[in-house]
N, C-alpha and C positions, 0 to 999 in steps of 0.2 A: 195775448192768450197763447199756451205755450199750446202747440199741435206736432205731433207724429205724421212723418212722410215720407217713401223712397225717394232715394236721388238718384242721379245716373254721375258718368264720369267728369261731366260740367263742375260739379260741387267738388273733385278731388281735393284740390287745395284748399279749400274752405274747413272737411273734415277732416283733414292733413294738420291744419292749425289748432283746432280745439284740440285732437288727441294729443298732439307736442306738447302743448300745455295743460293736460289734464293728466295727476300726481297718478292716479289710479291703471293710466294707458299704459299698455305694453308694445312692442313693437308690432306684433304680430296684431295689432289692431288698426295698423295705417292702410291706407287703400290701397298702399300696394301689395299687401298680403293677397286681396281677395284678387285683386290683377293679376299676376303672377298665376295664380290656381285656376284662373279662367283664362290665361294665355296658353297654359301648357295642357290642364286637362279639361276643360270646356264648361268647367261646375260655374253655374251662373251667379254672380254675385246677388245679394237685396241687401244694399246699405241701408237702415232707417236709422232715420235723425228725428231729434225734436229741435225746433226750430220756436226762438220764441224771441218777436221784433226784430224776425226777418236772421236773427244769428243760432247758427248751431250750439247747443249747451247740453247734449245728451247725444250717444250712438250707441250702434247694437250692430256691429256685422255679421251678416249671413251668409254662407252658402248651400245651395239648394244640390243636395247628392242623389244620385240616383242608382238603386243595384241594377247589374245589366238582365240578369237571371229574374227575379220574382220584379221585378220595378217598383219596388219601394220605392217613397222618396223622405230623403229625412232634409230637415235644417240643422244646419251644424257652425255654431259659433265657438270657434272653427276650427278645420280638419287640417291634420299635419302638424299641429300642434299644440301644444298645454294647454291656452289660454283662450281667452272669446271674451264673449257677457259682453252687458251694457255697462256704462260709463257715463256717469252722471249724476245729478242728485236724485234724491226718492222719488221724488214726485215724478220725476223724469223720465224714471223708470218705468216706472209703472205706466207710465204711456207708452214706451217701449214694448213691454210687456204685452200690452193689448195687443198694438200692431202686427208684431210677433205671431200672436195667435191666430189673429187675422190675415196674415199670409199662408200660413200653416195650410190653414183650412182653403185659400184659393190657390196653390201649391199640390193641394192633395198629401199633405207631408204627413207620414204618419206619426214623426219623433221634431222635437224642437230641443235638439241636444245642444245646454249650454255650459260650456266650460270657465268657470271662476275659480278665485282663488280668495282667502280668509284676507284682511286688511291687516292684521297683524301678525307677526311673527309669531312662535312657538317659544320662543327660548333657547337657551343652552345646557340645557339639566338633561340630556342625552340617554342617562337612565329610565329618569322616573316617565319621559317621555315612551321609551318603549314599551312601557307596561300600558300607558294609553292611548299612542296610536295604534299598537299594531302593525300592518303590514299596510296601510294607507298611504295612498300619492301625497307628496308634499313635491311642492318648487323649493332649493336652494336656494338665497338670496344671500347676496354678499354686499355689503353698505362699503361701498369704496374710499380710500384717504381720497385727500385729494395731491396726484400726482403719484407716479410712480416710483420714485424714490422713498415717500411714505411709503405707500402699498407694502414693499417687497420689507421696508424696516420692520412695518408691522406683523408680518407672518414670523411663526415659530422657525426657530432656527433648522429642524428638520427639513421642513417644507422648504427655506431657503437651500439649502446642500443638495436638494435632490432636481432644484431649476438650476442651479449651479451644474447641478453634474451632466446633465441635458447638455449643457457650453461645451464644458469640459471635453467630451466624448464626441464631440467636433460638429453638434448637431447645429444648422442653422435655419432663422423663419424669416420668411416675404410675406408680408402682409401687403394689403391692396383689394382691387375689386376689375378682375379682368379674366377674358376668357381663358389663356395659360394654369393661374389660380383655380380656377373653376376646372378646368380638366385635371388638374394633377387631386384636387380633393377629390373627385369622383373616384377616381384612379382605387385611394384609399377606401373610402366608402364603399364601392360598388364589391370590394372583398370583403369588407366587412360581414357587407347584410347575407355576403352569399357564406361566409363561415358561419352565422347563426343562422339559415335556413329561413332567410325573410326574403319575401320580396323587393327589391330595389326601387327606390321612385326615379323617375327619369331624369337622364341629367337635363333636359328642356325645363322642368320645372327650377333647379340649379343657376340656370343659365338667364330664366327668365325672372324670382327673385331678385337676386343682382344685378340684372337691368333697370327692373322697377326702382327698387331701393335706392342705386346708385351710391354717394357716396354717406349714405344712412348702412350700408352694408361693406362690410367686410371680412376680406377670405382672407386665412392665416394657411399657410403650409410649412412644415418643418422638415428640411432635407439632411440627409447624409451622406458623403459624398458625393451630394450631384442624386441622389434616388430619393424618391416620395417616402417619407416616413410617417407622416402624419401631415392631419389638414381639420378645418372647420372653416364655420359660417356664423359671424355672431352679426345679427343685426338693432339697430339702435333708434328709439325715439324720445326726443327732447333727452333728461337727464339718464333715462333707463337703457341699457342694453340689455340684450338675450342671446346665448347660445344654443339654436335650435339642432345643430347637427358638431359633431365634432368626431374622428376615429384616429388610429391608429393601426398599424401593420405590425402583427405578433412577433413578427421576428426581429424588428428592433424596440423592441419591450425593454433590453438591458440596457438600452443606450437612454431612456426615459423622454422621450421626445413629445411626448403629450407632454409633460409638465413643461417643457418650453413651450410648447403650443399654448397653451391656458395662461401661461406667464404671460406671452406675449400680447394675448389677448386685454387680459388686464392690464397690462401697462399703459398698452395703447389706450383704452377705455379711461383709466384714470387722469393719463395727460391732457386728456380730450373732453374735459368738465360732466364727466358720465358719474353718477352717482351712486346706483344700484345695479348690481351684474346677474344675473339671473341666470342660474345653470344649467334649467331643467327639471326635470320632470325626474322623480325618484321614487322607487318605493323605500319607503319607512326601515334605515338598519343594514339594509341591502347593498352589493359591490359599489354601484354608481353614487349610493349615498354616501358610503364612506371616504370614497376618493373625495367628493365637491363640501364634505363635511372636515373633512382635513387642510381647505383654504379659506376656511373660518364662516364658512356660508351658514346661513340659520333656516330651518324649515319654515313653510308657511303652508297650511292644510288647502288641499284641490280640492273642489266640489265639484262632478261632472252629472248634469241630471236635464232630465226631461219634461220640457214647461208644459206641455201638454198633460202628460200623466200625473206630474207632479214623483215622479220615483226616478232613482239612484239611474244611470247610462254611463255604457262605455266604461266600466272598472270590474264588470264578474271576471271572473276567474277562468283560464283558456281549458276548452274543454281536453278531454283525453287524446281526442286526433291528432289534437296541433303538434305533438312533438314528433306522431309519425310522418305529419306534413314537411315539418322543417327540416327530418332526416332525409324522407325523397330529395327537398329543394337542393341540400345542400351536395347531393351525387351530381346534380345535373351542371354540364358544364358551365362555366362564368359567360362565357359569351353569350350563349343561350340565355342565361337566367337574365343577363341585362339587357336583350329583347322582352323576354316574356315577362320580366317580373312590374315593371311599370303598365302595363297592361291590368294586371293584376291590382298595383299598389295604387290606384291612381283611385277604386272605389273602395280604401279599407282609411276610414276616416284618423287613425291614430296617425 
């Protein structure tokens, strides 16, 4: 008889194994996701499994947030990025589902925000799509050759000229998974979020990801001359990879160092029996969608909604303040904001 049940860290490996081999698992569904987020900012995991003749054959990761100000507490499958939900067949779910609810309620959680994504693609008809999605999250997905020598045959020749020209312009990338990597991407990052007027997450959570993951993760960085020009983090399970964070430094924009950076990324991913590359998180039409749409990726619709209420979570629309927020953020010095703003970003679940 199939039953629903918390596990603790004992089971890692065991739910490590179903998600490897479950077609529908993302990376950001292995236990070391939810590790990582309780190493660095203290959100308490609640793995539930279904367990049926003693084997796991269904999961639903949790984590339990809490605001510091009003103490809300929401469940959020899960925070920091795209993706979450259960994994598994119906039936399975739906015991998921109950559980779920049932933690909720002995949680005190007022939202059970779960984040999925559609099982099939959208297509290629880029038109007739924008008259029906609208301005909607879609993930990027990119179905990979295999090997990177296919990959790069198979992109349009633009797209080729302009990884090219990344080389050319003397740009080079180290890929790996080590603390050096990890600083020089923050490096880029931590300018990044402070040019758009966001709060920065910590490089501890950075630092502890890529612990966790090990060599399930890796950091790409692209130098010029010897300086940080770009960097990311793609992490990978069983045939799937994802690219959760990835920047670049505006002022080497002419020298195109993100597209080696993403080149690189995919090569490696392809050489390395990875089958679907995942870009991300887009709105519909939008800068980020047409860059990750120009390396042939095809949208798949998000759904982010609230199992308690049963209504839509985490996609209205930023109210009128946020843009006066992000101008203060952005006066305040770098140094400062990379104290203060992981204080900050550590309870804003996106």
């Amino acid at each position: 008889m199939a039953e629903a049940a918390l596990i603790d860290y004992q089971e890692r490996d065991n739910w490590n194994d179903f998600v490897a081999s479950a077609e529908s698992a993302t990376p950001y569904h292995r236990f070391e996701w939810m590790e990582a987020i309780e190493t660095a900012y203290g959100h308490k995991p609640y793995p539930i499994v279904v367990k049926q003749e003693g084997k796991i054959v269904a999961v639903l990761p949790l984590i339990l947030m809490e605001q510091p100000l009003t103490r809300k507490k929401a469940l959020v499958s899960l925070p920091f990025c795209d993706l979450g939900g259960a994994v598994g067949a119906g039936v399975h779910v739906e015991l998921l589902t109950k559980k779920a609810r049932e933690l909720a309620d002995s949680t005190a959680a007022r939202e059970l925000e779960v984040r999925q994504r559609e099982a099939q693609g959208m297509g290629f008809d880029f038109d007739i799509l924008a008259s029906e999605v609208g301005n909607q999250k879609v993930s990027m997905i990119l179905e990979l050759e295999a090997g990177s020598e296919k990959q790069m045959a198979a992109f349009k020749p633009k797209l080729r000229s302009q990884i090219k020209k990344a080389m050319k312009n003397g740009c080079t990338t180290e890929l790996g998974n080590n603390e050096k990597l990890v600083e020089d991407f923050y490096h880029v990052f931590s300018r990044n979020m402070h040019a758009l007027g966001s709060p920065v997450h910590s490089k501890n959570l950075f630092q502890s990801i890529c612990k966790a993951f090990g060599d399930q993760a890796v950091v790409a960085v692209t130098y010029f001359k010897g300086e940080v020009a770009a960097g990311g983090i793609v992490l990978k399970n069983g045939k799937n990879a994802a690219i959760p964070w990835a920047s670049s430094l505006s002022e080497y924009n002419r020298l195109a160092p993100n597209m080696l950076l993403y080149w690189e990324f995919l090569a490696h991913c392809a050489d390395n029996g990875i089958t679907t590359f995942d870009f991300g998180r887009s709105t519909f039409g939008e800068g980020t969608f047409r860059f990750k749409k120009q390396w042939g990726a095809q949208p798949y619709l998000l759904s982010w909604k609230n199992w308690i209420e049963q209504c839509g979570t985490g996609t209205s629309a930023p109210g009128k303040i946020r843009p006066m927020l992000e101008s203060a953020w952005r006066r305040l010095p770098l140094g400062l904001v990379n104290v203060l703003g992981p204080l900050v970003r550590k309870h804003i679940r996106l």
